[in-house]
N, C-alpha and C positions, 0 to 999 in steps of 0.2 A: 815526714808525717804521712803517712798510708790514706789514699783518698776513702771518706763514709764509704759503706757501703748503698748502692741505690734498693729500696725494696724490690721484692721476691716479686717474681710473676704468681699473681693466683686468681683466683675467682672468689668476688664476693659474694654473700646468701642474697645480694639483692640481684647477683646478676651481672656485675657490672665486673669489669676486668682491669686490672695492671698488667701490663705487657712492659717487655723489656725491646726498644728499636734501636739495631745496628745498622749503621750506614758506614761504607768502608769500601775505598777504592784501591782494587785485589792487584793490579798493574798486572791483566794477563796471567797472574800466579807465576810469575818470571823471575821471584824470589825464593824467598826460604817458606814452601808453604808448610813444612810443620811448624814453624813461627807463628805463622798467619792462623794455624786450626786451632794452636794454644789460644790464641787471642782472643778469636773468636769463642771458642769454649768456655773459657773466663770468663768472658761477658755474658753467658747463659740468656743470650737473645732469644727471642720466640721469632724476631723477622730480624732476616739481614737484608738489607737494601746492598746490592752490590754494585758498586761499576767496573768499567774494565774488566769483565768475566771474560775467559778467554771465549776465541769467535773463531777459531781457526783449522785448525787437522785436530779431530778427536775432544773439540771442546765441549760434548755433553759428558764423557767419561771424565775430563780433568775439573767440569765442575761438582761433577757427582760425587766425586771424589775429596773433594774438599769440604763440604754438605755433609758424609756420611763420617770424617774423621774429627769433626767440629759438633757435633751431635744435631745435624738439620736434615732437612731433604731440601731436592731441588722443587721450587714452585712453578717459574717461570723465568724466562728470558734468558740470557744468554747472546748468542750469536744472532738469533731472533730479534729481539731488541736493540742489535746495533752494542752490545755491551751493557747496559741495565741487567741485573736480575735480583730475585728473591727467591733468599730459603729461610725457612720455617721450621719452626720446629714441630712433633706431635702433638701436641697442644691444639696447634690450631686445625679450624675445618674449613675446606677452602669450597666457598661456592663459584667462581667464577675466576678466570685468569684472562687477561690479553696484553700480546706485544704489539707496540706501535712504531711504526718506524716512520719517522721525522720527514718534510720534504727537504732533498738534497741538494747542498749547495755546492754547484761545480769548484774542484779542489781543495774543499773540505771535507773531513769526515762525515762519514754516513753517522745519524743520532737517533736515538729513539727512546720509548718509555717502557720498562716493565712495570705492567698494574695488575693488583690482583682484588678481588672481595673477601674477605675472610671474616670468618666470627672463633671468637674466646668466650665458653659459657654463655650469655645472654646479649654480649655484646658483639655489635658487626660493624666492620671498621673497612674501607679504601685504602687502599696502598700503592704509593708508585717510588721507583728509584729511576733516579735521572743523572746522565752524564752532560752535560749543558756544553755547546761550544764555546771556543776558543775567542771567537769574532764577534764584539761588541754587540752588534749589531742583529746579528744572529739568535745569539744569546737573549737577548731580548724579545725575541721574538719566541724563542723555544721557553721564556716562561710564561707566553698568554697563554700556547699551546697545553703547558703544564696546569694551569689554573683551569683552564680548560676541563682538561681530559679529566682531574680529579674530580669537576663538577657532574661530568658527565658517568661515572662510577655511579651515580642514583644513591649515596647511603648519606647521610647525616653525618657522620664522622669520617674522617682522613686523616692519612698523615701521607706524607714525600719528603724524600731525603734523597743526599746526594752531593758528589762534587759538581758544583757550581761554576767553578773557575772566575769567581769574582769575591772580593771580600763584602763585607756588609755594607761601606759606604756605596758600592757600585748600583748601579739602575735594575739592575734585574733581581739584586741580592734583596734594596728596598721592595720592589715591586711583590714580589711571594710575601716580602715579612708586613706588608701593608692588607693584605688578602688574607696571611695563613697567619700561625704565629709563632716566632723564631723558638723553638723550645731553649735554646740556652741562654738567650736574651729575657728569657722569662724565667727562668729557673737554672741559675748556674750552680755548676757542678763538674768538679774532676778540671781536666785542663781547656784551655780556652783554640787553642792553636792546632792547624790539624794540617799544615805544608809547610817545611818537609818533613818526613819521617827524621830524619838526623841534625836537621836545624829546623825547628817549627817556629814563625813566626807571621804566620798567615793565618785567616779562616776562611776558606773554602771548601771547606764539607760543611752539611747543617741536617737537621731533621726539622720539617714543619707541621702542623698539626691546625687543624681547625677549629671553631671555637663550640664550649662545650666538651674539649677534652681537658682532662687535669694533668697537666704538665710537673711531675713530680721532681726531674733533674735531670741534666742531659748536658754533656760533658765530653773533652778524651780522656778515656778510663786511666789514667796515669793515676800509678799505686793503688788500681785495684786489684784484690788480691788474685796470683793468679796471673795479672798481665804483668811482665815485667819488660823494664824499657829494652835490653836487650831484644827482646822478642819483637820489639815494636817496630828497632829498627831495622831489623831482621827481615819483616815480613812483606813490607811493600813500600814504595814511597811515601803514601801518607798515612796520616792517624785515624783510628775511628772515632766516630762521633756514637758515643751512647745515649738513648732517651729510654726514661721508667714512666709510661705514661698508664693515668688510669681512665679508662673509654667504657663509658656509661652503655649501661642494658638497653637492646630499640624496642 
């Protein structure tokens, strides 16, 4: 049975906007990324929260590149961000972009946040995509950082999304869903599991959202039209996490 479809991105007469948010870690584009552009196209995001964006020899063209064959542009982050980025689609008007890059813990990866400001029609929304470490401990810490930095965006409304690397029961998974609010724990939709792409029996991707926004469904797009599972597992190791969210006029 073919998952609903989630509503259309648009703008209401009052102002206020349904956005469509992609969170989706891209593994470097080290797979089948015309897989990965269908996917993302099908899902007609207006933001995609990226991790794993390649950081390496020519990773602004092979993100731009992905961005331009998925219908987005790039926003921010990248190699910048330690791997975080966002792209957007025309739609939106971006007032403000920055990368932050995490402090570093000897023989662990370098981490960091891409955040941006952006408004749809009447509405101004905080964005950040996050790759979270490995090390409990760590990880913990990069979600004060995270609570943080969204606070410090200055706007009324946010969202952040992102692989996590911990499932829901985990300390840092509650800690954001006690602060933000889990969008799929609030409104399920599509598939629940997003590790691995070829055997999904985990959740560690999520999208969160502040309060005050209308969480309409949020989901991995399984049997949405358009994605198809070949393509899914085609495209990277894990699944995307879709949210339809509607983010009131400031």
């Amino acid at each position: 049975m073919a998952t609903p479809t989630l509503p259309n991105s648009r703008t209401e007469p009052d102002g206020s906007a349904v956005v469509r948010v992609l969170a989706y870690n891209v593994r470097s584009m080290r797979d089948d990324t015309d897989a990965l552009a269908r996917v993302i196209t099908a899902c007609a995001p207006d933001l995609v929260l990226v991790q794993e964006a390649p950081r390496f020899f020519r990773w602004r063209k092979k993100l731009a590149r992905l961005a331009a064959a998925s219908g987005q542009t790039v926003l921010t982050g990248g190699a910048t961000a330690a791997g975080p980025a966002i792209l957007c689609s025309l739609r939106a008007t971006v007032e403000r972009t920055e990368d932050v890059l995490l402090p570093l813990t000897p023989g662990l990866h370098r981490r960091g946040f891409a955040t941006a400001v952006v408004r749809f029609g009447g509405a101004r929304l905080g964005v950040l995509s996050c790759h979270l470490s490995l090390r409990q401990d760590e990880r913990h810490e990069q979600g004060g950082m995270l609570l943080d930095r969204l606070a410090a965006l200055g706007v009324e409304h946010a969202v952040a999304g992102g692989d996590l690397n911990e499932r829901p029961d985990g300390r840092t998974f509650r800690r954001l869903a006690t602060a933000l609010r889990d969008c799929r724990a609030v409104s399920p939709w599509g598939g629940e599991f997003t590790s691995t792409a070829t055997d999904p029996h985990q959740r560690i991707d999520a999208v969160f959202a502040t309060e005050g926004i209308e969480i309409l469904g949020c989901g991995v797009p399984l049997g949405l039209p358009g994605v198809s599972e070949a393509d899914l597992r085609a495209a990277t190791d894990h699944l995307p996490v879709l949210a339809a969210l509607r983010i009131p006029a400031s």
